[in-house]
Every structure is written in C-alpha cells, then in structure tokens.
TORTIKE-253609 format. One record per residue: x, y, z of N, C-alpha, C in turn; residue in three letters. Coordinates in pm, 1 decimal. Each point is the difference from the previous one (the first is absolute). Example, Ala and Ser with C-alpha at 12.3 -4.5 7.8 and 13.67 -1.06 7.14 Angstrom:
<rs>
+----------+----------+----------+----------+----------+----------+----------+----------+----------+------+
:      n_u :      n_v :      n_w :     ca_u :     ca_v :     ca_w :      c_u :      c_v :      c_w : rest :
+----------+----------+----------+----------+----------+----------+----------+----------+----------+------+
:   1319.0 :   -569.0 :    780.0 :    -89.0 :    119.0 :      0.0 :     90.0 :    120.0 :      0.0 :  ALA :
:    -35.0 :    105.0 :    -72.0 :     82.0 :    119.0 :      6.0 :    -77.0 :    109.0 :     73.0 :  SER :
+----------+----------+----------+----------+----------+----------+----------+----------+----------+------+
</rs>
This chain:
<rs>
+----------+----------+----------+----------+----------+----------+----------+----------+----------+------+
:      n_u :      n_v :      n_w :     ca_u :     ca_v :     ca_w :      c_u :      c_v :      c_w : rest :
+----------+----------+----------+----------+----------+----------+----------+----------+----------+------+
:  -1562.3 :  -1358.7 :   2322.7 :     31.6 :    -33.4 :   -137.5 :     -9.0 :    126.9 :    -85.5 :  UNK :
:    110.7 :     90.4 :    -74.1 :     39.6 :     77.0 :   -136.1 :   -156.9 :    -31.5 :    -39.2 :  UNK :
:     -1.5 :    111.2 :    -40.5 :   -167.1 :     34.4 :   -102.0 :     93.3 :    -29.6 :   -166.1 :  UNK :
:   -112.5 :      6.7 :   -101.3 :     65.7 :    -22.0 :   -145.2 :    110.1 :     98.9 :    -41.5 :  UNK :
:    -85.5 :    166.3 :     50.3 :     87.5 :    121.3 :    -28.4 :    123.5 :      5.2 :     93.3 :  UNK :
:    -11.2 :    -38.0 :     99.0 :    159.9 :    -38.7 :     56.6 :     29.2 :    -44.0 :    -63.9 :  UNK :
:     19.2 :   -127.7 :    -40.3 :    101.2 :   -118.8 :    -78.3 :     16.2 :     77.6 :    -98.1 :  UNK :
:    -83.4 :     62.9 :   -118.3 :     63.9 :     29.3 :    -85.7 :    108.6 :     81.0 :     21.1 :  UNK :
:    -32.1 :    144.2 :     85.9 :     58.1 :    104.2 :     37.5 :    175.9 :    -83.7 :     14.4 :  UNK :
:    -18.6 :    -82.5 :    105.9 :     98.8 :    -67.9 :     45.9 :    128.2 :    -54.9 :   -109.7 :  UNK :
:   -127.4 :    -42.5 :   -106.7 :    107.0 :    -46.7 :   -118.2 :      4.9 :     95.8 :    -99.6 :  UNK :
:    -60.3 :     78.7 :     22.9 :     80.4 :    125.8 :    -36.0 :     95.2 :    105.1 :    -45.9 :  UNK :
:     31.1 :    -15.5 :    164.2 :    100.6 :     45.7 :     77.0 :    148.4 :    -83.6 :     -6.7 :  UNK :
:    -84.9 :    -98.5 :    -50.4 :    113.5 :   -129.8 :     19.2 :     68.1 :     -5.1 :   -132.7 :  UNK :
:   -122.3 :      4.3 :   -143.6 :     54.5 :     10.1 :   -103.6 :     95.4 :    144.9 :    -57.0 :  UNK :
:    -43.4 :     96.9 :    113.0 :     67.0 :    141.0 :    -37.7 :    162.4 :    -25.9 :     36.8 :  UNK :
:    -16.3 :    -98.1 :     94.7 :    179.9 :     32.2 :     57.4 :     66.7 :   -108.1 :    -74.1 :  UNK :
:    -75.0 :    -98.4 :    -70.8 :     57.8 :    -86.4 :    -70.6 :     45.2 :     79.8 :   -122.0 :  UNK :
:    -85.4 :     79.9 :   -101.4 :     47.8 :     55.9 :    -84.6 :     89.9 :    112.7 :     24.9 :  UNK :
:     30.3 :     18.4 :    101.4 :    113.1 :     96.9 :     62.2 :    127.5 :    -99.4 :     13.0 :  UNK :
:    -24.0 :    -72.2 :     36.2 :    102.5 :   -166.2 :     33.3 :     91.1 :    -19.4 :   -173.1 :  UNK :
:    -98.8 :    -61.1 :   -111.5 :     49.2 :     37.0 :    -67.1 :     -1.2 :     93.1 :   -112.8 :  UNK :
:      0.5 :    114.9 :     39.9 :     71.4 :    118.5 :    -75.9 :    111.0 :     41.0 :     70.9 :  UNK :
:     38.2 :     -9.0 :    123.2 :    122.1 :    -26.5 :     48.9 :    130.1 :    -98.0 :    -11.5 :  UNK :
:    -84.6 :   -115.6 :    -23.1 :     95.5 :    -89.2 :    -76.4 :     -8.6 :      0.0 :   -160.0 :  UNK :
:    -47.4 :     98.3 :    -34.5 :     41.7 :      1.3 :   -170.3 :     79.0 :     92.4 :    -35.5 :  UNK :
:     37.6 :    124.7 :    140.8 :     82.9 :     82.1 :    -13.2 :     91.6 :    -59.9 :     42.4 :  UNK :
:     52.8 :   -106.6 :     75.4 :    125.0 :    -44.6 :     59.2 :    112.5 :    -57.2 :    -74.7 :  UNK :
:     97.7 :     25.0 :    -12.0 :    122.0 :    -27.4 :   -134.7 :     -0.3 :   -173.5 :     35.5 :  UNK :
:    -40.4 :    -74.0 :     92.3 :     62.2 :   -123.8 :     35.0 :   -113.9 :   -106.6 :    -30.7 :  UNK :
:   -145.8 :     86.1 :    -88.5 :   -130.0 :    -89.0 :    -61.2 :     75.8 :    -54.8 :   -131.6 :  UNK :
:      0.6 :   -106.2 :    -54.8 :     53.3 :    -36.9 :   -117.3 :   -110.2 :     81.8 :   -119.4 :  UNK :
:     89.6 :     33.3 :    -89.3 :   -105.0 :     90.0 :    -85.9 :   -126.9 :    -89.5 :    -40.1 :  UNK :
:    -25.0 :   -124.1 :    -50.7 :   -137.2 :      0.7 :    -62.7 :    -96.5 :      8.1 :    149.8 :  UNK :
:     51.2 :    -30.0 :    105.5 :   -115.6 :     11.3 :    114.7 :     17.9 :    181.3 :     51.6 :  UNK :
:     67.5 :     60.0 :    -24.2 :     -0.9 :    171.7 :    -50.4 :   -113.3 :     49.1 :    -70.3 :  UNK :
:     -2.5 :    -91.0 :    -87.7 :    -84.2 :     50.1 :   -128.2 :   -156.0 :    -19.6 :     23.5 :  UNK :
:    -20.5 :   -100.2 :     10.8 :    -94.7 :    -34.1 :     54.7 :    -60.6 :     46.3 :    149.0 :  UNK :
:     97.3 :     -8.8 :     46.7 :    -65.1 :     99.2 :    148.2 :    -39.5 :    134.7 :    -18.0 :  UNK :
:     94.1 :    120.0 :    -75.1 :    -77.7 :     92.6 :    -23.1 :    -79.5 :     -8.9 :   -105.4 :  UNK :
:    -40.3 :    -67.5 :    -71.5 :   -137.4 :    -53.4 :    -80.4 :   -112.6 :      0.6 :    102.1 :  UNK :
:      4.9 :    -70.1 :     74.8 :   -139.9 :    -63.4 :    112.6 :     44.1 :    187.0 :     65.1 :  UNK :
:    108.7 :     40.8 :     81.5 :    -18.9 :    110.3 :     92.6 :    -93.3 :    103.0 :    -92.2 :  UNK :
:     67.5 :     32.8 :   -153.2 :    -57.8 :     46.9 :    -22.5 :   -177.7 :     -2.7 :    -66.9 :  UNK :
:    -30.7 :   -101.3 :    -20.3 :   -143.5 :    -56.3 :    -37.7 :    -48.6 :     40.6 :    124.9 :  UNK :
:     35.2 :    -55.8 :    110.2 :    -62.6 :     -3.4 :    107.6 :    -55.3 :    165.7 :     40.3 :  UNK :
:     99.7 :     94.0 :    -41.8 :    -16.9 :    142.2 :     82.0 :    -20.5 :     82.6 :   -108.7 :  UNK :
:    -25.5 :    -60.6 :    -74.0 :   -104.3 :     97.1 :   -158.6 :   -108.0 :    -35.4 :    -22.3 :  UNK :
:    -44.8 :    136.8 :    -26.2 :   -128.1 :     57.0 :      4.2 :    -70.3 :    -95.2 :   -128.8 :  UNK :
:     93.2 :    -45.8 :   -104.2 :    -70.4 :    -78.5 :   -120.1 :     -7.0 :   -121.2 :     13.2 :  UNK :
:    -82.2 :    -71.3 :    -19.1 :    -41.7 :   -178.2 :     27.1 :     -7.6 :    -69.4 :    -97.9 :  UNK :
:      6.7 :   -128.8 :    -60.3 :    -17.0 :    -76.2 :   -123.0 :   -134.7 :     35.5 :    -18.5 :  UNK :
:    -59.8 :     -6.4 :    108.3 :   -135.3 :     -4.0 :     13.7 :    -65.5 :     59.0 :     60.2 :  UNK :
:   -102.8 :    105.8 :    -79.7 :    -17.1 :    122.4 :     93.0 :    -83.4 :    -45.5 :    121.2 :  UNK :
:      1.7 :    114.0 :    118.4 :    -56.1 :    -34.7 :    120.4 :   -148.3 :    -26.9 :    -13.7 :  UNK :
:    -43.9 :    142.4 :    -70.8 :   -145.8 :      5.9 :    -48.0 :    -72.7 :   -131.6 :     19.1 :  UNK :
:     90.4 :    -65.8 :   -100.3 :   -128.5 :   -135.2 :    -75.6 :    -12.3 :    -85.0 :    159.5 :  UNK :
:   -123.0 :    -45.5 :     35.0 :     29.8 :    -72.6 :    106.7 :     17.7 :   -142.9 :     -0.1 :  UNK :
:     52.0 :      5.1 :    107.7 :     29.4 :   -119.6 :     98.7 :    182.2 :    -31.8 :   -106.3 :  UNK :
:    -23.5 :     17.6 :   -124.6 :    135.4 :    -82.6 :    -78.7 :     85.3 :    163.9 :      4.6 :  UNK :
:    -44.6 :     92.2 :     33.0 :     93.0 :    145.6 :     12.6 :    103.1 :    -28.5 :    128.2 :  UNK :
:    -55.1 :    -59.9 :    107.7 :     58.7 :    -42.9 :    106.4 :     76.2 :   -111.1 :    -16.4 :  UNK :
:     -3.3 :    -96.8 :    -86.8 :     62.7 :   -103.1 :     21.1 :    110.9 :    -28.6 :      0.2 :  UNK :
:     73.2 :     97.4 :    -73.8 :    106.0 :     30.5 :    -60.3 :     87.8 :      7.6 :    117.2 :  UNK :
:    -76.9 :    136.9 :     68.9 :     60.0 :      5.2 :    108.3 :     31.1 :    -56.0 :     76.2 :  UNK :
:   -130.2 :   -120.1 :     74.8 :     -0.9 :   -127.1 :     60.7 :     66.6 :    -95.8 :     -5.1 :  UNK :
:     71.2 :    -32.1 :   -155.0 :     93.6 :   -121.6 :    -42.6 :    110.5 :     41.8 :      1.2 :  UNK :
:     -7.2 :    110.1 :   -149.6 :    129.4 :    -12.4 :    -66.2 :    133.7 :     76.9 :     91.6 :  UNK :
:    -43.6 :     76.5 :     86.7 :     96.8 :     97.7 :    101.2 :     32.5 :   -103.5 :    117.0 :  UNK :
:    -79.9 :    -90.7 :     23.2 :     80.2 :    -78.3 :    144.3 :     61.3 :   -119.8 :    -37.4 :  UNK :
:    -76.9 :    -43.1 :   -128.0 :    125.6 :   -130.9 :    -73.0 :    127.6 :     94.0 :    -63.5 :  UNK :
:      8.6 :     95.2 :    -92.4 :    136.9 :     80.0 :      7.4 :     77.8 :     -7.0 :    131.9 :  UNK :
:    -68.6 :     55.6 :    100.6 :     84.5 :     -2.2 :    128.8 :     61.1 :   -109.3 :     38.4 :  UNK :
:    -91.5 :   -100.9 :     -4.6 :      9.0 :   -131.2 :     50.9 :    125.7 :    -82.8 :    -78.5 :  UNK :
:     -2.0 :     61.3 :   -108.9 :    102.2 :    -75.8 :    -89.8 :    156.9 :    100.9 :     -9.3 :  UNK :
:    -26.6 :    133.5 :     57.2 :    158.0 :     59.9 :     22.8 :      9.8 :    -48.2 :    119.9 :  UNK :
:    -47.6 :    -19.7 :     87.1 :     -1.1 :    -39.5 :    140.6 :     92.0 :   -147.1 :     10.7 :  UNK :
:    -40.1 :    -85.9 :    -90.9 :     29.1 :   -156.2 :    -11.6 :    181.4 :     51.8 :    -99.4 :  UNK :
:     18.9 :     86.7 :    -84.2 :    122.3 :     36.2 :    -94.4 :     90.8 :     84.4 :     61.9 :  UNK :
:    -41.8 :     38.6 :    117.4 :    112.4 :     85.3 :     82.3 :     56.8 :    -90.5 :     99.0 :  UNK :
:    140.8 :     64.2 :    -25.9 :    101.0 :    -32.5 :    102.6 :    -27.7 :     15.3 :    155.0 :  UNK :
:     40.1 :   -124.9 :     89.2 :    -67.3 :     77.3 :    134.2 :     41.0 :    117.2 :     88.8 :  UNK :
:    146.3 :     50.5 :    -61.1 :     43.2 :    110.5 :     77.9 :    -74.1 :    141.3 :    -55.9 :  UNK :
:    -41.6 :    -30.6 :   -127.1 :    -55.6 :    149.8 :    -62.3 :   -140.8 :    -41.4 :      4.2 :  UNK :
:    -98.2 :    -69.5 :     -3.0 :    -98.2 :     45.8 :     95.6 :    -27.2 :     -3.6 :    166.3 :  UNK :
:     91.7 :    -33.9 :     68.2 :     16.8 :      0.9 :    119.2 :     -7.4 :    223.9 :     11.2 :  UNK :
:    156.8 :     36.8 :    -64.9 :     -0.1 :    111.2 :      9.2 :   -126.5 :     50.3 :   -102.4 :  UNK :
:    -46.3 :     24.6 :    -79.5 :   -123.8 :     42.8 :    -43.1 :    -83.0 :     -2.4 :     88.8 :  UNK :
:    -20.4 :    -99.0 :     80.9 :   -135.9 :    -12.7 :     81.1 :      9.9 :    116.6 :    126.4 :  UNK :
:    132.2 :     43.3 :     41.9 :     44.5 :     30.6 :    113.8 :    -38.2 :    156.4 :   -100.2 :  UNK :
:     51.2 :     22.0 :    -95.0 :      6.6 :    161.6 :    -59.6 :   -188.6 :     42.0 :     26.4 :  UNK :
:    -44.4 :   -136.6 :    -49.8 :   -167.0 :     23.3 :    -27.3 :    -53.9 :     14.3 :    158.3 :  UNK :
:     34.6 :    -72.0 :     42.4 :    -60.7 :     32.4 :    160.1 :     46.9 :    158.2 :     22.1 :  UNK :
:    116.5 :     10.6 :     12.3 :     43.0 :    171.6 :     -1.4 :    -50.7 :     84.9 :    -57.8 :  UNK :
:    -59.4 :     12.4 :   -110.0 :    -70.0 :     94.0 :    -84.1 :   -123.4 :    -14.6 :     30.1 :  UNK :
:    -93.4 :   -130.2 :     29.2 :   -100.0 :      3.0 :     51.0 :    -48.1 :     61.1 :    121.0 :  UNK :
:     56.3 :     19.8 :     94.4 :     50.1 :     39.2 :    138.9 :      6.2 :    148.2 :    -23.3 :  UNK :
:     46.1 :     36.4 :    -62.7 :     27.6 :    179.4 :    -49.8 :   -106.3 :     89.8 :     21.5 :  UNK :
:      8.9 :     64.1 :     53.4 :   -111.5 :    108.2 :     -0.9 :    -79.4 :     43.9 :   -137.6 :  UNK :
:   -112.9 :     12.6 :    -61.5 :      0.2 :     75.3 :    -77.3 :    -46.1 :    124.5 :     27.1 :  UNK :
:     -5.5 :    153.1 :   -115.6 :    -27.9 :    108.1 :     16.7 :    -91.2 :     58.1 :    -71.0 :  UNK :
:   -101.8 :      0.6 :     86.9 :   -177.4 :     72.0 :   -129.2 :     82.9 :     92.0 :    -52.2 :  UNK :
:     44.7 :    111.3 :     62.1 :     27.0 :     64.6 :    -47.4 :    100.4 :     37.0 :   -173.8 :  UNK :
:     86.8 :    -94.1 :     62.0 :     82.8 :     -7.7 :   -114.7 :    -70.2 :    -59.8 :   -168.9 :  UNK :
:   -122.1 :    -55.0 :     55.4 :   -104.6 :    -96.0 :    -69.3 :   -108.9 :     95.1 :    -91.4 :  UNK :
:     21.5 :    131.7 :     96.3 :    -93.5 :    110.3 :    -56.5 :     69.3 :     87.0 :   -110.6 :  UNK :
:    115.7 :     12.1 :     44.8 :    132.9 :     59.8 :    -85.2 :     18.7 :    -55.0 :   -123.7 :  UNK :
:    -25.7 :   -100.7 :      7.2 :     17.5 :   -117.2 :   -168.1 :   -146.4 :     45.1 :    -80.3 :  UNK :
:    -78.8 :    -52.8 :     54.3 :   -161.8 :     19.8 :    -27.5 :    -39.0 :    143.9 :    -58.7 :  UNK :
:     93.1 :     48.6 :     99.9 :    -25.2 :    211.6 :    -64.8 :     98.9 :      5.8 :   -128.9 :  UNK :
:    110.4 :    -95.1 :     -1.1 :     61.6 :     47.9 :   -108.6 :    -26.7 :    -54.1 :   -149.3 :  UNK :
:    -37.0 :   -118.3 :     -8.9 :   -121.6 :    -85.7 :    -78.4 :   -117.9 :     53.6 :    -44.1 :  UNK :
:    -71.4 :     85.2 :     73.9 :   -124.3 :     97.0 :    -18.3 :     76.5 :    149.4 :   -119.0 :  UNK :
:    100.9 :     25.1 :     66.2 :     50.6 :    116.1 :    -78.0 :     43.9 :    -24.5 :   -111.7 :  UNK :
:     91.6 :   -167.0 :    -27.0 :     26.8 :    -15.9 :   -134.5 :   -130.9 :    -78.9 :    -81.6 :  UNK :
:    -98.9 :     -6.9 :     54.0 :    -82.3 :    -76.2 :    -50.0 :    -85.3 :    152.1 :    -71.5 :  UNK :
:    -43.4 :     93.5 :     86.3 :    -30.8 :    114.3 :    -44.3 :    129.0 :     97.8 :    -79.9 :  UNK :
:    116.6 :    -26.6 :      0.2 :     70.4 :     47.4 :   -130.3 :    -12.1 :    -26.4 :   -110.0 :  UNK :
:     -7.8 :   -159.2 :    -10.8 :    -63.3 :    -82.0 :   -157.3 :    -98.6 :     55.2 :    -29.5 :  UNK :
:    -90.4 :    -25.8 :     98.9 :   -153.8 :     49.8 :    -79.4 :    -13.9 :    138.5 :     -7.7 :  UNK :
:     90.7 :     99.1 :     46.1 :     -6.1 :    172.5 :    -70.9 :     69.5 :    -56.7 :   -132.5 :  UNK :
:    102.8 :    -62.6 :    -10.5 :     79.6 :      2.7 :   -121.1 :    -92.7 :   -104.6 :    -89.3 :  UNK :
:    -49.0 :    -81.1 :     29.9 :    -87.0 :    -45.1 :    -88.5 :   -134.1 :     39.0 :    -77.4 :  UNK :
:    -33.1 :    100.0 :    107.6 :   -123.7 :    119.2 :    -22.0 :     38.9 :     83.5 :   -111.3 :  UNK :
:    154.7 :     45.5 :     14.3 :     26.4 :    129.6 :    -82.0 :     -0.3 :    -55.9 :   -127.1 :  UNK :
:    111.0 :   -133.9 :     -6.9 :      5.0 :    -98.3 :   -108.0 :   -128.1 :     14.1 :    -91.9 :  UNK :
:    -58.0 :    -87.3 :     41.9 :   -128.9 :    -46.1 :    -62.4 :    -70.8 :    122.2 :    -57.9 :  UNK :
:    -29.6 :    136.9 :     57.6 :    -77.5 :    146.5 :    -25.6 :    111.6 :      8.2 :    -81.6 :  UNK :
:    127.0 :     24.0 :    -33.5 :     84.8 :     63.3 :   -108.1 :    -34.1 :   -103.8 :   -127.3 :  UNK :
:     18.7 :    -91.1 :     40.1 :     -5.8 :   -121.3 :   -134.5 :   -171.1 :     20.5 :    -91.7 :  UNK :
:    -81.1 :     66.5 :     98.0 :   -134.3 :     16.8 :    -66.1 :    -34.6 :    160.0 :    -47.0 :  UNK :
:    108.2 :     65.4 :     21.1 :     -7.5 :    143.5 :    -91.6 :     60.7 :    -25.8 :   -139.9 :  UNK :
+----------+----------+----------+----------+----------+----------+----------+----------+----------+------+
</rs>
C-alpha cells in the first residue's frame, strides 16, 4: 500500500499534466472561446507564483491550491470538446515525457541573478543620487 507522500506526490504529478492538458487546450483554435478563457485563467492561476491566498497563512494558503485548481480543471475538462482534449492530453503526455535540462535551468537562474543585480546597482545609484 502507497505511503501518504506517495499519493500526494502521485497527484501531483497528476495535477501537473492536467494543467498542461489544459493550457494546451486553451491554446487550441477548436476550444470555443469562453472555455479558452477560462482555461487559460485556471492554466494560468495554476502556474503563478501569486495565490488569492497567500501560501504563508496556514492550512487556508493551501487550500486554494487544493480546491480551486482541480475544480477549474475539472470544469474545462467537463467544457471541452472530445477531440481537443483527447489531442491536448496526447501533447501533455509528450511534453511530460521530454527530457528536461539542469543545465539550461542554470542558464535562466544566472540570467535572473544578473538582471536582478542590474536593478539593484540601478536602484543603489538611484536612491544615493536622489539623496545628494
């Protein structure tokens, strides 16, 4: 019998390829627009960093996550056509399947560090000129 941290892991994994599922079908020309709209609503809620409700506060920081991202799914899931999430599901398995690259992962991360340390020289100089 799956331990707790399996199962979650499991649904997871499960909820990651779903929100891959539909953000694929919200890019597809053949989603009728209001289930468009709404799908990249949930794709994007789902894969941003900002929450209704911050994570911090507990147990209700999570909840958000817990509800409101798998009933979104659950409800583009029930508004899609069956040939375009059929193909969505097939794109999401494919991309899931994909290799990823630390490396390429380090390349982003280094370049984020450099513009993150450009602001803050330019915000340094900013701030020291504005106080002469």
């Amino acid at each position: 019998m799956p331990t707790l941290t399996e199962r979650l892991r499991g649904w997871a994994r499960s909820l990651k390829r779903q929100t891959l599922v539909v953000w694929f079908a919200a890019r597809d020309p053949r989603t009728p627009w209001p289930v468009r709209l709404f799908a990249m609503g949930i794709a994007a809620y789902a894969l941003s960093p900002i929450d209704l409700i911050p994570d911090f506060i507990p147990v209700l920081g999570y909840l958000d996550d817990v509800i409101i991202v798998p009933l979104g799914i659950a409800l583009v899931m029930c508004w899609l056509p069956a040939e375009v999430a059929a193909a969505a599901q097939l794109r999401a398995s494919e991309a899931i399947d994909r290799p990823t690259s630390r490396g390429m992962a380090v390349v982003i991360v280094a370049i984020w560090i450099v513009v993150l340390a450009a602001l803050g020289t330019w915000g340094w100089q900013f701030w020291h000129a504005r106080g002469r």
